[in-house]
C-alpha positions in Angstrom: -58.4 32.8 2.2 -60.5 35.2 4.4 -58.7 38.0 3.5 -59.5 36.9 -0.7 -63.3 36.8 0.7 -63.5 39.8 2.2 -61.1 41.8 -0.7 -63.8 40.2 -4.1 -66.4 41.0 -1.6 -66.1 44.4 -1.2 -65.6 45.2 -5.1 -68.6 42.4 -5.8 -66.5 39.7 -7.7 -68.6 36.6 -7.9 -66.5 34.4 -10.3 -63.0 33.4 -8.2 -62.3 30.5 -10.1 -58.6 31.3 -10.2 -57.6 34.0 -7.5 -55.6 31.8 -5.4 -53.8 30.3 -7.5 -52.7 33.3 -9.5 -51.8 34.6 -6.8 -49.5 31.9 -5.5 -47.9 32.1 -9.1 -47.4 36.0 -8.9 -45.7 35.4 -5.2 -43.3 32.6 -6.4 -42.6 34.8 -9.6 -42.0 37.4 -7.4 -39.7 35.5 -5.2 -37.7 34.0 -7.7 -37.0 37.4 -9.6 -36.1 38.9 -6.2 -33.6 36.3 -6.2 -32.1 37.0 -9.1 -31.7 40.5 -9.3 -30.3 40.9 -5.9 -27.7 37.9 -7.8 -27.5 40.5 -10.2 -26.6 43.4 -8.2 -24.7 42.1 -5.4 -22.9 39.2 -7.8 -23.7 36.4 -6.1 
């Protein structure tokens, strides 16, 4: 969370409604496509 603070600080983004939770979205999309192209690749 201090790290979000300090990031919309520095550009001066006041409305952070939905930061963390996009970006808890974006990392579990991340993870599950990670998981299924290294499925892909290594046929698993």
């Amino acid at each position: 969370m201090y790290i979000i603070t300090v990031y919309l600080g520095a550009v001066g983004i006041k409305k952070v409604r939905h930061t963390v939770a996009t970006g808890l979205i974006t990392d579990i999309a991340s993870f599950i496509m990670s998981v299924i192209i290294v499925a892909v690749l290594f046929g698993y």
